[in-house]
RODO-2510 file (C-alpha; in nm, 4 decimals, decimal comma):
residues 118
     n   res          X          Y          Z
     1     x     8,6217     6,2840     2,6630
     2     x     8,3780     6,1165     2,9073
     3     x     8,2741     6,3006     3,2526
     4     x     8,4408     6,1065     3,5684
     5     x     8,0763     6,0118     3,6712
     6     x     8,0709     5,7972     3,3226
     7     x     8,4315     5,6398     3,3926
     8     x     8,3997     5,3270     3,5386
     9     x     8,7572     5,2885     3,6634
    10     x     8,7340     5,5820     3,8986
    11     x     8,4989     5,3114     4,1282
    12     x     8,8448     5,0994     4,1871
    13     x     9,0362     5,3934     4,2960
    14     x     9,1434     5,5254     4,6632
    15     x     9,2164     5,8569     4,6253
    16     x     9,0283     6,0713     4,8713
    17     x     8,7854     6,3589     4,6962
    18     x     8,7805     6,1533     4,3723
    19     x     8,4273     6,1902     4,3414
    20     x     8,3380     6,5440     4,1763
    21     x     7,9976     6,7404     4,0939
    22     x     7,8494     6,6089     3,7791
    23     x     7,9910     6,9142     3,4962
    24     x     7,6568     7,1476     3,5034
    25     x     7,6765     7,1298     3,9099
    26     x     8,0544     7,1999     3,9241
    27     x     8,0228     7,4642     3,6509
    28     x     7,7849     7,6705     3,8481
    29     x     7,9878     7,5769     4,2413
    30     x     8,2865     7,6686     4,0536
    31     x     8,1189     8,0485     3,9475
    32     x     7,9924     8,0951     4,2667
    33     x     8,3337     8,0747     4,4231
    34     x     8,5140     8,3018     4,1715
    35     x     8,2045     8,5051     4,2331
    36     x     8,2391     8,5196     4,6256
    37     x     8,6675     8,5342     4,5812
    38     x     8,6596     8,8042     4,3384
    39     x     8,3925     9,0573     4,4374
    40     x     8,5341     9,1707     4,7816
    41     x     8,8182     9,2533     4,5452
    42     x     8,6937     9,5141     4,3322
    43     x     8,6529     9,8573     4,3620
    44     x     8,3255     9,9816     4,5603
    45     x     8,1721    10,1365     4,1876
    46     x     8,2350     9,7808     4,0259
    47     x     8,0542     9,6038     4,3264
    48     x     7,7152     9,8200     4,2898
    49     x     7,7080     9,7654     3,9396
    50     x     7,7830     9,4190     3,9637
    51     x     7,4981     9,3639     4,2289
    52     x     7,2802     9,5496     4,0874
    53     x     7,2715     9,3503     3,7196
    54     x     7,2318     9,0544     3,9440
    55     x     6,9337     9,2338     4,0938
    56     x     6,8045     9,3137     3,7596
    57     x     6,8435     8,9591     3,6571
    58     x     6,6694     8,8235     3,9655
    59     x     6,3723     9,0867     3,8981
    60     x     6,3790     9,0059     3,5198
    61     x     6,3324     8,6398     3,5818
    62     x     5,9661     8,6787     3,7514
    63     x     5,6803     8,4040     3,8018
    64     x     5,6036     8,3120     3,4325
    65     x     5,9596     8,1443     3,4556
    66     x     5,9780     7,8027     3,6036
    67     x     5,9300     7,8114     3,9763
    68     x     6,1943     7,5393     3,9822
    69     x     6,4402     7,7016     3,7783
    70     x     6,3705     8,0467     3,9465
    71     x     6,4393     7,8800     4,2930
    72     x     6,7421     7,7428     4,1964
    73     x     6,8986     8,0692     4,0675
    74     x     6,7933     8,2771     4,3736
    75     x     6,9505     8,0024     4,5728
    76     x     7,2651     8,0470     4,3644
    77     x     7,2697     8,3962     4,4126
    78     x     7,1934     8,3849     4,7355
    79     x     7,4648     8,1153     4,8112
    80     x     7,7235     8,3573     4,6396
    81     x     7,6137     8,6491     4,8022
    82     x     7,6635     8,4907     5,1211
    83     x     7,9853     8,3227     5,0749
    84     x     8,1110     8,7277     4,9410
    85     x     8,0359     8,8513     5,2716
    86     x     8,2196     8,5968     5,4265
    87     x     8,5039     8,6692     5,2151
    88     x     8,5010     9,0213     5,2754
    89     x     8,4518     8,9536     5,6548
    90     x     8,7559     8,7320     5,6860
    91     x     8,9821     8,8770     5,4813
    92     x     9,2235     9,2622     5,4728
    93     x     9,0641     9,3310     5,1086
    94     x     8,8614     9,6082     4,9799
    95     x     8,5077     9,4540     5,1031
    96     x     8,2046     9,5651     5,1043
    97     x     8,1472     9,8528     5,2933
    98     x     8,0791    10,1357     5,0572
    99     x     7,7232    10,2319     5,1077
   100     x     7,6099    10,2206     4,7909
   101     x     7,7472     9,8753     4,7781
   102     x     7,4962     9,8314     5,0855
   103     x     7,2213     9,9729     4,9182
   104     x     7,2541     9,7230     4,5855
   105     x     7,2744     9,4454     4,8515
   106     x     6,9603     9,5754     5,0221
   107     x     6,7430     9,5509     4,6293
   108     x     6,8857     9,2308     4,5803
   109     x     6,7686     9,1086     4,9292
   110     x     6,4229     9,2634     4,8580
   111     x     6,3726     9,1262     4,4970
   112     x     6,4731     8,7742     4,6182
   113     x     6,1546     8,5497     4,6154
   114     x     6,2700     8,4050     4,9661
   115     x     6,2687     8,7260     5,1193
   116     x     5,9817     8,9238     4,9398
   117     x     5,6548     8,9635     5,0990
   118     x     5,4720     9,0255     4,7630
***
């Protein structure tokens, strides 16, 4: 089985959206979308602990890890977290208003390299 960026007869076909994220880029879009659909959908308990292992991860994964790699999964996390807010905005679900569901958001915010001040 060869990836559609390795098949050569996708280039003579006009189908619109053909092209797709190389596998390791669609892998992780594709997680941060079930991540972003699914999390306004759980209960308020299952949300804090949820945030906060991603917190722990984010802290876990300090500067003696590659500054590139880092970068790219605070991004990822950040992109997620994001696009779960919007979900929870635009949508009649369970969301994330509980405020201990706030308060995980808040340490993930704070251990985020973007955001921290140390």
């Amino acid at each position: 089985m060869v990836a559609l960026e390795h098949d050569a007869l996708s280039l003579y076909c006009e189908t619109e959206n053909l092209y797709l994220d190389p596998l390791p880029t669609g892998v992780v879009n594709s997680a941060i979308r079930l991540f972003a659909t699914s999390l306004p959908h759980q209960s308020p308990k299952i949300q804090e602990s949820v945030l906060e292992q991603v917190t722990s991860f984010l802290a876990l994964a300090g500067p003696q890890q590659n500054s590139i790699r880092r970068s790219a999964i605070a991004i990822n996390i950040g992109a997620a977290l994001l696009f779960a807010l919007r979900a929870a905005n635009s949508s009649s679900v369970i969301g994330l208003g509980s405020v201990d569901s706030e308060k995980a958001i808040q340490e993930l915010l704070h251990v985020s390299p973007f955001i921290s001040t140390h």
